[in-house]
DRENSE-754476 format. One record per residue: x, y, z of N, C-alpha, C in turn. Coordinates in steps of 0.2 Angstrom, whole numbers, plus 5000, padded with zeros to 4 digits. Layout:
# residues N
XYZXYZXYZ...
END
This chain:
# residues 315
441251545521441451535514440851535509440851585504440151575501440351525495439751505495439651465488439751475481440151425475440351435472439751445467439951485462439251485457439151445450438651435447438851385441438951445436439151425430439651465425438951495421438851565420438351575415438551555408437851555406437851565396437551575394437551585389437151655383436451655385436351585386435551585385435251595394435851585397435651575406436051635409436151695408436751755409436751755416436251735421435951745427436151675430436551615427436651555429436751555436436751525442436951525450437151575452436951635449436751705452436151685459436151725465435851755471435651805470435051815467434651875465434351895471434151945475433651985479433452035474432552035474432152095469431652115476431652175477431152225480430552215478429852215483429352245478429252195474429252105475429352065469428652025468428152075474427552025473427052015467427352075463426752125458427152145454426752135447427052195443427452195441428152235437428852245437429152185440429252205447429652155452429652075453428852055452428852005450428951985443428652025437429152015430429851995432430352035436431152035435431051975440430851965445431251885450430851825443430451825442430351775434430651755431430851845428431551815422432051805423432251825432432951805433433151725435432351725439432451605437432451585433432051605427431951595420432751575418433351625416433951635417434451595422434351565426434751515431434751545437434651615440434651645447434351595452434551595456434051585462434051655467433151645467432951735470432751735477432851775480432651795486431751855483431451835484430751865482430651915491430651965490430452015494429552065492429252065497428852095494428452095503428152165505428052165514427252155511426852165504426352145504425452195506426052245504425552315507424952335500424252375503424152395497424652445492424052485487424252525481424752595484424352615490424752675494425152655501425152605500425952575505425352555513424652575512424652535517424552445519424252435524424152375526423552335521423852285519423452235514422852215516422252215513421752155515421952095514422352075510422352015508422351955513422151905513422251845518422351795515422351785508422751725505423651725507423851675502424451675503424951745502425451765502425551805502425951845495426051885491426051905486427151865484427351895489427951865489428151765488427451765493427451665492427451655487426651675485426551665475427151655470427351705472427851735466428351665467428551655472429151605476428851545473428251515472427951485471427951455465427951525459427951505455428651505453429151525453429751505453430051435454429551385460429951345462429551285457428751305453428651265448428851265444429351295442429751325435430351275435430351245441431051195443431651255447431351315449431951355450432051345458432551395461432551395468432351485469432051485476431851555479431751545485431851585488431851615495431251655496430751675502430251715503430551755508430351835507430651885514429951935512429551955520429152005518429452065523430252055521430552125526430352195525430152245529430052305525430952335523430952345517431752375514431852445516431152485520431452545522431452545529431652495531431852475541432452455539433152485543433752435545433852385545433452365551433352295553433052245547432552285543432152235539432652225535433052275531433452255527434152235526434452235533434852185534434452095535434052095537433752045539433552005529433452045526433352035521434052035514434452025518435152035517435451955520435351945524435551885528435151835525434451835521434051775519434551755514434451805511435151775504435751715507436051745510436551725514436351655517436051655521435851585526435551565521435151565516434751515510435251495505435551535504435851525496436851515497436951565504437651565504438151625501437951675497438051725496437351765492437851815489437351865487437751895481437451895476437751915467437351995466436851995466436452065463435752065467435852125468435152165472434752215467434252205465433652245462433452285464433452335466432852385469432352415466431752385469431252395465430352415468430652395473429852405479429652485478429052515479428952555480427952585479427852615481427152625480426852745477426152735478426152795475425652835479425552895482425052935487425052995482424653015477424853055471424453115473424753195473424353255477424853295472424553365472424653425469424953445476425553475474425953495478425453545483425253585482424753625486424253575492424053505490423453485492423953415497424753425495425153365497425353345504425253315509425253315517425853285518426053305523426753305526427053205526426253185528426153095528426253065523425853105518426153065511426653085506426953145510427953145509428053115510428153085517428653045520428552985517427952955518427752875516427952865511428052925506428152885497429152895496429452965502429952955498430452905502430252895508430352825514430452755511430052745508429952705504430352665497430352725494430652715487431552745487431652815493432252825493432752805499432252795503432752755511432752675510432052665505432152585501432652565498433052615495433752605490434152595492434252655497434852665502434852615507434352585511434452525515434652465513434452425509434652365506435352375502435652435498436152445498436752455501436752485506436952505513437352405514436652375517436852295518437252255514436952245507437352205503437952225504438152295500438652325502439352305507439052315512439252285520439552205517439152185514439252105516439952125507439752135502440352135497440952175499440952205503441652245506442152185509441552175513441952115518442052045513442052035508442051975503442852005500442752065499443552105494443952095500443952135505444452145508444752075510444352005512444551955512444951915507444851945501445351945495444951865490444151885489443851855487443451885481443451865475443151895470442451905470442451985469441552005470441552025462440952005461440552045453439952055454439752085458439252105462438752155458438152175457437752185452437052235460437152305454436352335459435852365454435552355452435052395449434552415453434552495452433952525455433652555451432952565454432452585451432152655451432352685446432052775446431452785441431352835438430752835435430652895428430452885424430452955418429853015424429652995430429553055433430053075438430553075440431053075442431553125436431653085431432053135428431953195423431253185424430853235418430353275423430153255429429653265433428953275431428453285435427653245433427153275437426753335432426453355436425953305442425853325449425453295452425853235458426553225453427153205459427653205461427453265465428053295467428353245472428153205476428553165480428753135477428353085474428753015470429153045465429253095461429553115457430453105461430353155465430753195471431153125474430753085476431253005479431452985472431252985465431552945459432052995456431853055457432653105456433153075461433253075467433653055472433852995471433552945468433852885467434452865462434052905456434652935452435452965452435353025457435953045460436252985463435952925468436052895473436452855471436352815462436252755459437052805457437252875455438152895454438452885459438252885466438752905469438852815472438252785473438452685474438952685470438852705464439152665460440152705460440052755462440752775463441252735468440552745470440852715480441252635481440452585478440652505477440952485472441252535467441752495462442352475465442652505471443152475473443052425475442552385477442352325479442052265475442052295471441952245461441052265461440952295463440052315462439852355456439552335452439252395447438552425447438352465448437852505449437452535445436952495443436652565438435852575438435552605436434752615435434152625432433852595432433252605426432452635427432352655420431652725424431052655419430952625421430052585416429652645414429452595409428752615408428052565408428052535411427452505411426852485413426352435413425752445416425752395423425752445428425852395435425252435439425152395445424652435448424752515449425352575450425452625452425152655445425452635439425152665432424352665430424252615432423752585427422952635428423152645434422552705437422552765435422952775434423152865432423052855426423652805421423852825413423252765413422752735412422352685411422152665402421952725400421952725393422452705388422952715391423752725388424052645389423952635396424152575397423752485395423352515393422852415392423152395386423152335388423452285384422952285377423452285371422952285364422552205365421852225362421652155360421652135356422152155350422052105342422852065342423152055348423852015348424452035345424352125344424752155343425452175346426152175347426752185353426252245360425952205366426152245372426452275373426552335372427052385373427352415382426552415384426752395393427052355395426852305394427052245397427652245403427652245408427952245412428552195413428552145410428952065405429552125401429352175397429752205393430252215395430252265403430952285404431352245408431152155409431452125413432252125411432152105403432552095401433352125405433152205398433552235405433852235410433352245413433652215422433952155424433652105421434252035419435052055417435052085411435552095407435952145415435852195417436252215419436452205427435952145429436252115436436552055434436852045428437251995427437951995426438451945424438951945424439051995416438651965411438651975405438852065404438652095412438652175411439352175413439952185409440252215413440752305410440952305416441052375413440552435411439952425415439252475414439152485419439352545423439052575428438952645428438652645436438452735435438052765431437652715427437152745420436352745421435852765419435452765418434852735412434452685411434152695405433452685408433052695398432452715401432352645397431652645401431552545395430852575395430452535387429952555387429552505379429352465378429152415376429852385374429852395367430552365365431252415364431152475366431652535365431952545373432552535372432952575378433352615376433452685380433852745379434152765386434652765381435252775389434952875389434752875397434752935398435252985402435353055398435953095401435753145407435953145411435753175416436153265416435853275422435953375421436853365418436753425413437653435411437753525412438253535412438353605412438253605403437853685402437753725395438153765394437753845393438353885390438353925397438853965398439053995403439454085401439154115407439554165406439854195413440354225413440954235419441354305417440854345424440654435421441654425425441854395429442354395434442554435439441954435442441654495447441154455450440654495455440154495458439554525454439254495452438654525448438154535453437754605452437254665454436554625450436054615453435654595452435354645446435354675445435154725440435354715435435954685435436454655427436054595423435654545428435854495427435054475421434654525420434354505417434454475409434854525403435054515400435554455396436054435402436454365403436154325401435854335406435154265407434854245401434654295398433954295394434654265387435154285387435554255381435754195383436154165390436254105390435654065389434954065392434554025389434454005382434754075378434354065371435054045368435554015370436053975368436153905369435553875375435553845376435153775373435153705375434853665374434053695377433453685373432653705375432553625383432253645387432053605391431553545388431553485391431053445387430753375394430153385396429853425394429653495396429353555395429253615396428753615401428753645408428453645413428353705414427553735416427753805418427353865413427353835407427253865403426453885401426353955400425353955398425453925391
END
Protein backbone atom coordinates (compact mmCIF):
# COMPACT_ATOMS: atom_id res chain seq x y z
CA UNK A 1 0.00 0.00 0.00
CA UNK A 2 1.65 3.25 -0.92
CA UNK A 3 1.90 6.06 1.28
CA UNK A 4 -0.30 8.71 1.74
CA UNK A 5 1.02 12.22 0.64
CA UNK A 6 0.92 15.49 2.46
CA UNK A 7 -1.57 18.10 0.83
CA UNK A 8 0.24 20.76 -1.43
CA UNK A 9 0.20 24.55 -1.32
CA UNK A 10 0.81 27.39 -3.23
CA UNK A 11 3.96 27.94 -2.05
CA UNK A 12 4.86 23.91 -1.80
CA UNK A 13 2.98 22.60 -5.15
CA UNK A 14 5.38 19.58 -4.97
CA UNK A 15 4.39 19.09 -1.08
CA UNK A 16 4.99 14.82 -0.30
CA UNK A 17 5.34 14.31 -3.96
CA UNK A 18 8.17 11.15 -4.86
CA UNK A 19 10.03 12.91 -7.51
CA UNK A 20 12.64 10.88 -9.72
CA UNK A 21 15.00 13.40 -12.04
CA UNK A 22 17.45 11.79 -14.54
CA UNK A 23 20.83 13.37 -15.19
CA UNK A 24 20.44 15.07 -11.54
CA UNK A 25 24.08 15.49 -10.83
CA UNK A 26 24.65 18.62 -13.11
CA UNK A 27 23.26 21.38 -14.43
CA UNK A 28 19.28 21.43 -15.48
CA UNK A 29 18.69 18.07 -13.52
CA UNK A 30 20.31 19.14 -10.51
CA UNK A 31 18.52 22.77 -10.82
CA UNK A 32 15.07 20.63 -11.06
CA UNK A 33 15.76 17.87 -8.06
CA UNK A 34 16.62 21.45 -5.84
CA UNK A 35 13.58 23.09 -6.73
CA UNK A 36 11.44 20.19 -6.37
CA UNK A 37 12.83 19.91 -2.45
CA UNK A 38 12.79 23.45 -2.19
CA UNK A 39 8.75 22.83 -3.03
CA UNK A 40 8.21 19.70 -0.42
CA UNK A 41 9.11 16.66 -2.98
CA UNK A 42 11.22 14.12 -1.78
CA UNK A 43 13.68 13.21 -4.69
CA UNK A 44 15.17 10.24 -5.83
CA UNK A 45 18.49 11.99 -7.40
CA UNK A 46 19.76 9.78 -10.35
CA UNK A 47 22.75 10.54 -12.09
CA UNK A 48 25.42 7.12 -13.49
CA UNK A 49 28.12 10.18 -13.18
CA UNK A 50 29.57 9.84 -16.72
CA UNK A 51 31.86 12.43 -18.39
CA UNK A 52 30.48 15.43 -21.15
CA UNK A 53 30.30 12.45 -23.92
CA UNK A 54 28.68 9.74 -21.74
CA UNK A 55 31.84 8.34 -21.06
CA UNK A 56 33.37 7.00 -17.74
CA UNK A 57 34.17 9.69 -15.21
CA UNK A 58 37.56 10.49 -13.71
CA UNK A 59 36.08 11.73 -10.79
CA UNK A 60 36.96 9.93 -7.34
CA UNK A 61 35.32 12.14 -5.15
CA UNK A 62 31.91 11.62 -3.96
CA UNK A 63 29.56 11.15 -6.56
CA UNK A 64 27.72 13.91 -8.47
CA UNK A 65 24.25 12.19 -7.64
CA UNK A 66 25.44 12.10 -3.60
CA UNK A 67 26.36 15.77 -3.84
CA UNK A 68 23.30 16.77 -5.11
CA UNK A 69 21.43 14.29 -2.41
CA UNK A 70 23.46 16.05 -0.01
CA UNK A 71 22.57 19.09 -0.65
CA UNK A 72 18.98 18.29 -0.56
CA UNK A 73 19.24 16.63 2.90
CA UNK A 74 20.78 20.16 4.27
CA UNK A 75 18.09 21.91 3.02
CA UNK A 76 16.11 19.76 5.81
CA UNK A 77 14.70 17.88 2.68
CA UNK A 78 14.57 14.05 1.95
CA UNK A 79 16.40 12.20 -1.15
CA UNK A 80 17.21 8.97 -2.26
CA UNK A 81 20.66 8.31 -4.36
CA UNK A 82 20.48 5.88 -7.68
CA UNK A 83 23.58 5.85 -10.09
CA UNK A 84 21.25 3.53 -12.46
CA UNK A 85 21.99 3.82 -16.00
CA UNK A 86 18.13 4.85 -17.30
CA UNK A 87 19.04 3.38 -20.74
CA UNK A 88 19.54 -0.36 -19.15
CA UNK A 89 16.16 -2.19 -18.30
CA UNK A 90 17.36 -3.49 -15.47
CA UNK A 91 18.89 -0.08 -14.46
CA UNK A 92 15.65 1.61 -14.85
CA UNK A 93 13.48 -0.45 -13.19
CA UNK A 94 15.97 -0.69 -10.48
CA UNK A 95 15.57 2.88 -10.39
CA UNK A 96 11.92 2.63 -10.32
CA UNK A 97 12.01 0.48 -7.19
CA UNK A 98 14.26 3.05 -5.20
CA UNK A 99 11.49 5.25 -5.16
CA UNK A 100 9.25 2.64 -3.97
CA UNK A 101 11.38 0.91 -1.26
CA UNK A 102 12.66 4.58 0.07
CA UNK A 103 9.77 6.68 -0.29
CA UNK A 104 6.78 3.98 -0.91
CA UNK A 105 5.32 5.30 -3.98
CA UNK A 106 6.14 7.19 -6.97
CA UNK A 107 4.14 10.71 -8.07
CA UNK A 108 6.44 12.14 -11.03
CA UNK A 109 9.39 11.26 -13.17
CA UNK A 110 11.63 13.98 -14.98
CA UNK A 111 13.46 12.88 -17.84
CA UNK A 112 16.30 14.46 -18.02
CA UNK A 113 19.77 12.66 -18.30
CA UNK A 114 21.51 12.97 -21.41
CA UNK A 115 24.84 13.87 -22.78
CA UNK A 116 26.34 15.31 -26.41
CA UNK A 117 29.13 13.50 -29.24
CA UNK A 118 28.50 16.58 -31.70
CA UNK A 119 29.79 15.61 -35.70
CA UNK A 120 28.71 16.83 -39.08
CA UNK A 121 26.67 14.29 -40.44
CA UNK A 122 29.35 13.35 -43.07
CA UNK A 123 32.18 12.97 -40.16
CA UNK A 124 29.25 11.27 -37.63
CA UNK A 125 30.23 7.39 -36.49
CA UNK A 126 27.92 4.82 -36.19
CA UNK A 127 29.34 4.93 -32.08
CA UNK A 128 28.34 8.20 -31.65
CA UNK A 129 24.81 7.55 -33.15
CA UNK A 130 24.02 5.05 -30.87
CA UNK A 131 25.67 6.37 -27.56
CA UNK A 132 23.86 9.79 -27.89
CA UNK A 133 20.40 8.50 -29.17
CA UNK A 134 20.67 5.44 -26.52
CA UNK A 135 20.76 7.67 -24.09
CA UNK A 136 18.54 10.42 -24.38
CA UNK A 137 15.69 8.39 -26.50
CA UNK A 138 15.95 4.71 -24.97
CA UNK A 139 16.60 6.97 -21.58
CA UNK A 140 12.89 8.29 -22.00
CA UNK A 141 11.31 5.30 -23.01
CA UNK A 142 12.98 3.02 -20.14
CA UNK A 143 12.09 4.68 -16.99
CA UNK A 144 8.74 5.45 -18.62
CA UNK A 145 7.98 2.09 -19.52
CA UNK A 146 8.59 1.23 -15.34
CA UNK A 147 6.81 4.01 -13.74
CA UNK A 148 4.26 3.27 -16.05
CA UNK A 149 4.17 -0.49 -15.12
CA UNK A 150 3.97 0.50 -11.55
CA UNK A 151 0.93 3.42 -12.03
CA UNK A 152 -1.26 0.91 -14.14
CA UNK A 153 -0.91 -1.55 -11.43
CA UNK A 154 -1.97 1.53 -8.76
CA UNK A 155 -5.42 2.31 -11.21
CA UNK A 156 -6.47 -1.08 -11.83
CA UNK A 157 -6.25 -1.70 -8.02
CA UNK A 158 -8.72 1.05 -7.86
CA UNK A 159 -6.21 3.59 -6.22
CA UNK A 160 -5.95 7.26 -7.18
CA UNK A 161 -3.03 8.06 -9.57
CA UNK A 162 -2.07 11.85 -10.48
CA UNK A 163 0.86 10.86 -11.73
CA UNK A 164 3.16 13.43 -13.57
CA UNK A 165 6.22 12.91 -16.61
CA UNK A 166 8.06 15.49 -17.89
CA UNK A 167 10.56 14.89 -20.48
CA UNK A 168 13.03 16.49 -21.92
CA UNK A 169 13.51 17.51 -25.69
CA UNK A 170 15.44 20.25 -27.15
CA UNK A 171 14.85 23.51 -29.50
CA UNK A 172 17.33 21.14 -31.62
CA UNK A 173 15.08 18.52 -31.85
CA UNK A 174 12.25 20.65 -33.03
CA UNK A 175 13.92 23.09 -35.06
CA UNK A 176 17.20 21.00 -35.74
CA UNK A 177 21.02 22.06 -35.40
CA UNK A 178 23.32 22.20 -37.84
CA UNK A 179 26.12 19.70 -36.56
CA UNK A 180 23.49 17.52 -34.49
CA UNK A 181 22.16 15.30 -36.23
CA UNK A 182 21.93 12.61 -33.63
CA UNK A 183 21.14 14.52 -30.69
CA UNK A 184 18.82 16.49 -32.70
CA UNK A 185 17.12 13.09 -34.09
CA UNK A 186 16.70 11.50 -30.13
CA UNK A 187 15.10 15.14 -29.01
CA UNK A 188 12.71 14.99 -32.29
CA UNK A 189 11.81 11.36 -30.97
CA UNK A 190 11.15 12.29 -27.73
CA UNK A 191 8.74 14.80 -28.67
CA UNK A 192 6.65 12.33 -30.74
CA UNK A 193 7.28 9.98 -27.65
CA UNK A 194 6.16 12.57 -24.97
CA UNK A 195 2.25 12.43 -27.69
CA UNK A 196 2.00 9.12 -27.76
CA UNK A 197 2.77 8.59 -23.40
CA UNK A 198 0.73 10.82 -22.90
CA UNK A 199 -2.14 9.29 -25.03
CA UNK A 200 -1.30 5.97 -23.72
CA UNK A 201 -1.15 6.83 -19.63
CA UNK A 202 -3.98 9.08 -19.38
CA UNK A 203 -6.01 6.32 -18.80
CA UNK A 204 -4.08 5.65 -15.78
CA UNK A 205 -4.33 9.33 -14.36
CA UNK A 206 -0.58 10.12 -15.81
CA UNK A 207 -0.07 13.37 -17.53
CA UNK A 208 2.68 13.79 -19.93
CA UNK A 209 4.32 16.47 -21.16
CA UNK A 210 7.77 18.19 -22.45
CA UNK A 211 10.10 20.63 -22.29
CA UNK A 212 13.00 22.04 -24.87
CA UNK A 213 15.63 24.44 -22.22
CA UNK A 214 17.71 26.70 -23.01
CA UNK A 215 20.40 26.93 -20.82
CA UNK A 216 24.07 27.07 -19.74
CA UNK A 217 25.02 23.37 -18.59
CA UNK A 218 27.92 21.62 -19.36
CA UNK A 219 26.62 20.29 -23.06
CA UNK A 220 26.00 24.11 -24.16
CA UNK A 221 28.39 25.99 -22.65
CA UNK A 222 31.24 24.67 -24.98
CA UNK A 223 29.68 25.11 -28.17
CA UNK A 224 27.39 28.39 -27.48
CA UNK A 225 30.09 29.72 -24.83
CA UNK A 226 29.94 33.44 -25.74
CA UNK A 227 26.23 33.30 -25.61
CA UNK A 228 25.94 31.58 -22.62
CA UNK A 229 28.18 33.35 -19.53
CA UNK A 230 26.81 34.54 -16.77
CA UNK A 231 26.51 38.73 -17.08
CA UNK A 232 28.94 40.24 -14.58
CA UNK A 233 27.01 43.49 -13.58
CA UNK A 234 23.98 41.37 -11.68
CA UNK A 235 21.84 41.83 -14.38
CA UNK A 236 18.66 38.79 -14.88
CA UNK A 237 20.82 35.31 -15.85
CA UNK A 238 19.10 34.64 -18.60
CA UNK A 239 20.81 30.94 -18.77
CA UNK A 240 20.45 30.14 -15.64
CA UNK A 241 19.62 26.65 -15.67
CA UNK A 242 17.43 27.50 -11.90
CA UNK A 243 15.21 29.27 -14.85
CA UNK A 244 13.56 26.49 -16.30
CA UNK A 245 13.14 24.58 -12.93
CA UNK A 246 10.26 26.23 -12.31
CA UNK A 247 8.51 24.82 -15.11
CA UNK A 248 9.38 21.48 -14.50
CA UNK A 249 8.11 21.94 -10.85
CA UNK A 250 4.84 23.32 -12.19
CA UNK A 251 4.26 20.61 -14.46
CA UNK A 252 5.29 17.56 -12.32
CA UNK A 253 2.94 18.68 -9.93
CA UNK A 254 -0.50 18.35 -8.79
CA UNK A 255 -1.12 22.10 -9.51
CA UNK A 256 -0.76 20.85 -13.37
CA UNK A 257 -3.90 19.58 -14.16
CA UNK A 258 -5.54 19.00 -17.21
CA UNK A 259 -2.08 19.75 -19.37
CA UNK A 260 -0.90 17.15 -21.43
CA UNK A 261 0.60 16.04 -24.57
CA UNK A 262 2.26 19.51 -24.81
CA UNK A 263 5.35 20.80 -25.43
CA UNK A 264 7.06 24.22 -24.21
CA UNK A 265 10.23 25.84 -24.63
CA UNK A 266 11.76 27.70 -21.52
CA UNK A 267 14.26 30.21 -21.78
CA UNK A 268 15.19 32.80 -19.06
CA UNK A 269 11.91 34.15 -18.14
CA UNK A 270 9.84 33.44 -21.31
CA UNK A 271 8.03 30.19 -22.11
CA UNK A 272 6.32 29.25 -25.44
CA UNK A 273 4.18 26.69 -25.84
CA UNK A 274 5.59 25.01 -28.96
CA UNK A 275 3.21 23.71 -32.18
CA UNK A 276 4.54 20.76 -33.71
CA UNK A 277 4.31 19.60 -37.62
CA UNK A 278 0.47 20.46 -38.65
CA UNK A 279 -0.87 19.87 -42.01
CA UNK A 280 -0.86 23.37 -44.52
CA UNK A 281 -2.25 23.78 -47.70
CA UNK A 282 -2.89 20.90 -49.78
CA UNK A 283 -3.84 19.85 -53.26
CA UNK A 284 -5.78 16.63 -54.40
CA UNK A 285 -5.30 16.18 -58.51
CA UNK A 286 -7.66 12.72 -57.51
CA UNK A 287 -5.76 10.59 -59.32
CA UNK A 288 -2.26 9.33 -59.47
CA UNK A 289 0.04 12.17 -60.12
CA UNK A 290 3.10 11.69 -63.05
CA UNK A 291 6.12 12.97 -61.85
CA UNK A 292 6.31 15.44 -64.52
CA UNK A 293 3.08 17.29 -63.02
CA UNK A 294 4.25 17.81 -59.87
CA UNK A 295 6.60 20.57 -60.24
CA UNK A 296 4.15 23.35 -60.58
CA UNK A 297 1.92 22.00 -57.48
CA UNK A 298 4.50 22.06 -55.40
CA UNK A 299 6.10 25.25 -56.18
CA UNK A 300 2.30 26.93 -55.42
CA UNK A 301 1.62 24.89 -52.39
CA UNK A 302 4.76 26.07 -50.77
CA UNK A 303 4.06 29.61 -51.72
CA UNK A 304 0.75 29.28 -49.92
CA UNK A 305 2.28 28.10 -47.30
CA UNK A 306 3.57 29.13 -43.72
CA UNK A 307 7.80 29.95 -44.69
CA UNK A 308 9.88 27.42 -42.57
CA UNK A 309 11.64 28.84 -39.51
CA UNK A 310 14.37 28.23 -39.06
CA UNK A 311 15.53 27.93 -42.86
CA UNK A 312 18.04 25.28 -43.61
CA UNK A 313 19.64 24.49 -46.83
CA UNK A 314 19.79 27.64 -48.05
CA UNK A 315 23.00 29.55 -49.98
Amino acid sequence: MPQQRATPTQDRPAEGRVVIVTGAGRGLGRAHALAFARTGARVVVNDLGVALDGTDSAETAATPAGQVAAEIRAMGGEAAVSTDDVADSEGAARLVRTALDRFGRLDTLVNNAGFLRDRMLVNLGEDDWDAVVRVHLKGHFLPMKHAAGYWRAESKAGRSVRARIVNTSSGAGLLGAVGQGNYAAAKAGIAALTLVAAAEFGRYGVQVNAVAPAARTRMTERTFAADMAAPADGRFDVMAPENVSPLVVYLGSDACDGITGRVFEAEGGRITVMAGWRRATHTDKGARWDPVELDAPLRNLLAESPDPEPVYGAE
